[in-house]
C-alpha atoms as a printed R data frame, in Angstrom:
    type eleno elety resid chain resno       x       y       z
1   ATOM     1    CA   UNK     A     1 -16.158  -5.091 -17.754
2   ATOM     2    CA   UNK     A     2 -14.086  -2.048 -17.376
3   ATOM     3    CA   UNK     A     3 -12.902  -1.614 -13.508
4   ATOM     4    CA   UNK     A     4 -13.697   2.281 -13.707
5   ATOM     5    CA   UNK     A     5 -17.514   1.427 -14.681
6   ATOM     6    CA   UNK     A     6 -18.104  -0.782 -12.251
7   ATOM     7    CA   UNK     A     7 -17.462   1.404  -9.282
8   ATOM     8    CA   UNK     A     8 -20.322   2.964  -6.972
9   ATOM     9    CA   UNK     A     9 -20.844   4.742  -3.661
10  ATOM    10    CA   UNK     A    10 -18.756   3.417  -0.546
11  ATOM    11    CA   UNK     A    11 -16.587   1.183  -2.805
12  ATOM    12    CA   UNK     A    12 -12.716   1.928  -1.733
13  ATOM    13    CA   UNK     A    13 -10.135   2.573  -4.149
14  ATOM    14    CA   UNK     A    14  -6.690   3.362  -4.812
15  ATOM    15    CA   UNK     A    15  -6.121   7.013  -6.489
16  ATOM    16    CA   UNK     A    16  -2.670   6.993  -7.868
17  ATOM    17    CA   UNK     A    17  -2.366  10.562  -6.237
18  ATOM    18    CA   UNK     A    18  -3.947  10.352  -2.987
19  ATOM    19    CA   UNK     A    19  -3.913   6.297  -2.338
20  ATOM    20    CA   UNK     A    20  -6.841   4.632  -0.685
21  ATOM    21    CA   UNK     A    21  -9.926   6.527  -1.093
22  ATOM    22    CA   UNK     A    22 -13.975   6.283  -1.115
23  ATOM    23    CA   UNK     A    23 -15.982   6.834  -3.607
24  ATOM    24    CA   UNK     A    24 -18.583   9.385  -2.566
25  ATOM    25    CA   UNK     A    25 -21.105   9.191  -5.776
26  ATOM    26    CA   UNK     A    26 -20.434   8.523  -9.558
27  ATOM    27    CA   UNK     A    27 -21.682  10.935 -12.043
28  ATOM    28    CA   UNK     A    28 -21.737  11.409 -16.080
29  ATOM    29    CA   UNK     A    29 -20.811  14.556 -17.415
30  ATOM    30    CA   UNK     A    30 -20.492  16.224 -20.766
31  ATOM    31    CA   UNK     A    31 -20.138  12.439 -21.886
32  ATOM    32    CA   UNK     A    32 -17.799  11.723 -19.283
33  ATOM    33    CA   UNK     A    33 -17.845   9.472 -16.479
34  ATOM    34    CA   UNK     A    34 -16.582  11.093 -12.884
35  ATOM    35    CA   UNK     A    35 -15.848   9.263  -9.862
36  ATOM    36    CA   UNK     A    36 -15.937  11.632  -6.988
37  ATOM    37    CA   UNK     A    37 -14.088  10.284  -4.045
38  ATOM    38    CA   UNK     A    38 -13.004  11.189  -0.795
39  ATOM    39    CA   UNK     A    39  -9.340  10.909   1.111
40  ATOM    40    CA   UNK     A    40  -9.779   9.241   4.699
41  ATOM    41    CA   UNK     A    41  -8.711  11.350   7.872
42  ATOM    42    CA   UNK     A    42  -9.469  11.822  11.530
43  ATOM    43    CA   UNK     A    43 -11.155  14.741  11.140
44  ATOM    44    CA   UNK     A    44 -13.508  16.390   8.166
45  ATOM    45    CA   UNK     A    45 -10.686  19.475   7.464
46  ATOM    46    CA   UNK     A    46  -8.016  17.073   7.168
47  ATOM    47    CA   UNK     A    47 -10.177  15.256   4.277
48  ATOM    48    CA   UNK     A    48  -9.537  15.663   0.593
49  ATOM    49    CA   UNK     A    49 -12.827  15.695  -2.113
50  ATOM    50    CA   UNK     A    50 -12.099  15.172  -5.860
51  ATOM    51    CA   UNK     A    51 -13.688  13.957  -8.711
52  ATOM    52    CA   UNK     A    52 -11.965  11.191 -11.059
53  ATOM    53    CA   UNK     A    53 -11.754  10.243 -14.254
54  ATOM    54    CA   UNK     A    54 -10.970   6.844 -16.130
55  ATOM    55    CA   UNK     A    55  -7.332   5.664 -15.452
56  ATOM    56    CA   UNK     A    56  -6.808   7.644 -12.126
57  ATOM    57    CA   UNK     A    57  -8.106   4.920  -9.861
58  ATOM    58    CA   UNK     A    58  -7.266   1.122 -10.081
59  ATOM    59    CA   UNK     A    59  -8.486  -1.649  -8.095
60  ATOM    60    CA   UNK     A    60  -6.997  -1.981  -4.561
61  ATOM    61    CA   UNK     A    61  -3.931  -4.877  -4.273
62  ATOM    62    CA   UNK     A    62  -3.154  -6.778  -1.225
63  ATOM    63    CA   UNK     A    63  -0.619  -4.781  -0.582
64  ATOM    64    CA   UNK     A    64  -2.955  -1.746  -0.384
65  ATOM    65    CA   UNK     A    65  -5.139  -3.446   2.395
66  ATOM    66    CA   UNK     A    66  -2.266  -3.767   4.880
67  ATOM    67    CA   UNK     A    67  -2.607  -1.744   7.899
68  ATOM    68    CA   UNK     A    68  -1.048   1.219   8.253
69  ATOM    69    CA   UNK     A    69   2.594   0.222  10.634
70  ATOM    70    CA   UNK     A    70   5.093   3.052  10.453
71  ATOM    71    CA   UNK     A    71   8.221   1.991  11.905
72  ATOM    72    CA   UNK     A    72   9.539   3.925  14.973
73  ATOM    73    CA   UNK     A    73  12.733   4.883  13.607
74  ATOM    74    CA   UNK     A    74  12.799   5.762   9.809
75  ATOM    75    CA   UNK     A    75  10.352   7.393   7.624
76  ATOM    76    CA   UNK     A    76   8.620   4.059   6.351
77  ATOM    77    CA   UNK     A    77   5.519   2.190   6.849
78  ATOM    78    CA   UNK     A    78   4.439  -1.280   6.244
79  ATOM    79    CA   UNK     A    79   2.729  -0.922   3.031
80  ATOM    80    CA   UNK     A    80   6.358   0.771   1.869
81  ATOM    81    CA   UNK     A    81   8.473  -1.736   2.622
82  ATOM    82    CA   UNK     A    82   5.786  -4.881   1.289
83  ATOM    83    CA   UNK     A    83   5.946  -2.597  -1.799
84  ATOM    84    CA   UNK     A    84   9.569  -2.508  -2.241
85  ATOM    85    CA   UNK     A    85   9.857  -6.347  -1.898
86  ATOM    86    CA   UNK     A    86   7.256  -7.072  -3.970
87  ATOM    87    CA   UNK     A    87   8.739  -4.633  -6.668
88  ATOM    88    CA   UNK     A    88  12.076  -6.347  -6.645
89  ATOM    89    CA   UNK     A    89  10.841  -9.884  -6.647
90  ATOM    90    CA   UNK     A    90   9.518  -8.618  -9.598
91  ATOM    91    CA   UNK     A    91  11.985  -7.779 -10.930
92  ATOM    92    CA   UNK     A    92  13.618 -11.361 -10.913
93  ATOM    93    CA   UNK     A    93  10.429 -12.952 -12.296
94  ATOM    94    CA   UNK     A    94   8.903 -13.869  -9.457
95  ATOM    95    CA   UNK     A    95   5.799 -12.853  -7.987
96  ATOM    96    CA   UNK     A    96   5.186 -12.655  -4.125
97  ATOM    97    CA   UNK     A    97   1.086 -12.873  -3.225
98  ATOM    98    CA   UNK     A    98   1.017 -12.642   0.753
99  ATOM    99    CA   UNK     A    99   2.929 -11.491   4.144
100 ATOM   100    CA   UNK     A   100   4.224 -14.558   4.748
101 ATOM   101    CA   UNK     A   101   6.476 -15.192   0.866
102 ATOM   102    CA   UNK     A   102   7.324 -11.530   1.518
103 ATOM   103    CA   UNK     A   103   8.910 -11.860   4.880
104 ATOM   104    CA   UNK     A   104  10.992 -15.476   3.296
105 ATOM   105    CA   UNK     A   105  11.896 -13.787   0.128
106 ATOM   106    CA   UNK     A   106  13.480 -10.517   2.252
107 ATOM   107    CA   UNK     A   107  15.168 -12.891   4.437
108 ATOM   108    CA   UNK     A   108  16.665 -14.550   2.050
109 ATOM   109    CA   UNK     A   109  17.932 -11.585   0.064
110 ATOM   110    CA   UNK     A   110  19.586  -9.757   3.223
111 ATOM   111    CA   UNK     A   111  21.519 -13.787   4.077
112 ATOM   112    CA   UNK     A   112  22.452 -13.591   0.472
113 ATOM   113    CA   UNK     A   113  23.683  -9.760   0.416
114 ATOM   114    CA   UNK     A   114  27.344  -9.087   0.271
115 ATOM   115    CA   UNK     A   115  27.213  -6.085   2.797
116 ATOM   116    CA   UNK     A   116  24.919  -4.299   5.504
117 ATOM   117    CA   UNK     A   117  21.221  -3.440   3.458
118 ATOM   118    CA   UNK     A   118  19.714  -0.700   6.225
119 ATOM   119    CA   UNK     A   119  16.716  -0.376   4.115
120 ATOM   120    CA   UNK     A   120  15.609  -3.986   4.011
121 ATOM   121    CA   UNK     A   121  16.546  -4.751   7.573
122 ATOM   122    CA   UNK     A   122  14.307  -1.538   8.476
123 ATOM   123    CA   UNK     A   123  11.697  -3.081   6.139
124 ATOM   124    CA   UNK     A   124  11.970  -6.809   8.003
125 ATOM   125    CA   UNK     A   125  11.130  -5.227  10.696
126 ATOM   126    CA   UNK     A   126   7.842  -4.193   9.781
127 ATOM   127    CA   UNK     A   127   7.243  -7.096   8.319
128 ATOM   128    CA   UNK     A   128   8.311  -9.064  11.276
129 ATOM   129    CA   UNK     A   129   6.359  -6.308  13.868
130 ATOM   130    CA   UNK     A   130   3.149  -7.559  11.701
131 ATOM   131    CA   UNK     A   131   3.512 -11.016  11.371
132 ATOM   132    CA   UNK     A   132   4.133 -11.374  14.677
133 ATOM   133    CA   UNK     A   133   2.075  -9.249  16.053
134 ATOM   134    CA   UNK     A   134   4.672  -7.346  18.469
135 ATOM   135    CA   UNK     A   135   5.110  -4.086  18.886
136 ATOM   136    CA   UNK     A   136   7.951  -2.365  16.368
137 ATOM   137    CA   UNK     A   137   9.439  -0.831  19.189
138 ATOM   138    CA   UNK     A   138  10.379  -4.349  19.669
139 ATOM   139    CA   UNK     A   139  11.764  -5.359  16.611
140 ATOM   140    CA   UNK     A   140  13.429  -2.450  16.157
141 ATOM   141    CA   UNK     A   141  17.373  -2.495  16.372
142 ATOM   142    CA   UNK     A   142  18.749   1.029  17.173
């Protein structure tokens, strides 16, 4: 069955313009199915309401569920550099389902790299800050 149908209130979702969101209520109209969801935030002016239709939403991915880690010195976040990773594992063919082959295929790529890669080291880091469970302040080199 189609992923879009099968949504309904309090489900969470990925929008591919506003990331993880909630669906609020699901509606037909004018022969048209809406999904009406709702971005998370601290405070009800800081939240975002809007309706969606079939192929704006997908299912949430691993990735997605991380929590949110933003690293201490560089505009990044967990979910960012898990992303990037994953996206260039795919790349070669290969396909990386957890934390754990994300952190050894990284690792492996920066011992193999022919100079200094400042955007995966940041990214190990994160990774590292998670796994670990340590503060990224920690990890962090300056």
């Amino acid at each position: 069955m189609n992923y879009f149908r099968q949504l309904k209130t309090g489900d969470k979702t990925f929008s591919i313009e506003h990331g993880i969101v909630e669906v609020l209520f699901v509606e037909e109209r004018d022969q048209t199915l809406f999904v009406t969801c709702q971005t998370p935030a601290e405070c009800d002016s800081e939240q975002t309401t809007f309706d969606a239709i079939e192929g704006e939403l997908r299912a949430l991915t691993w990735v997605d569920k991380l929590p949110h880690l933003k690293h201490c010195y560089v505009d990044s976040t967990l979910a960012d550099a898990v992303q990037m990773v994953v996206n260039k594992a795919k790349l070669h063919e290969t396909s990386l389902t957890n934390i754990e082959e994300v952190r050894e295929y990284l690792t492996n790529s920066i011992r193999v790299c022919g100079h200094v890669w400042i955007t995966g080291e940041r990214a190990l880091e994160l990774i590292v800050a998670y796994v670990e469970n340590k503060p990224i302040k920690d990890v962090a080199a300056l």
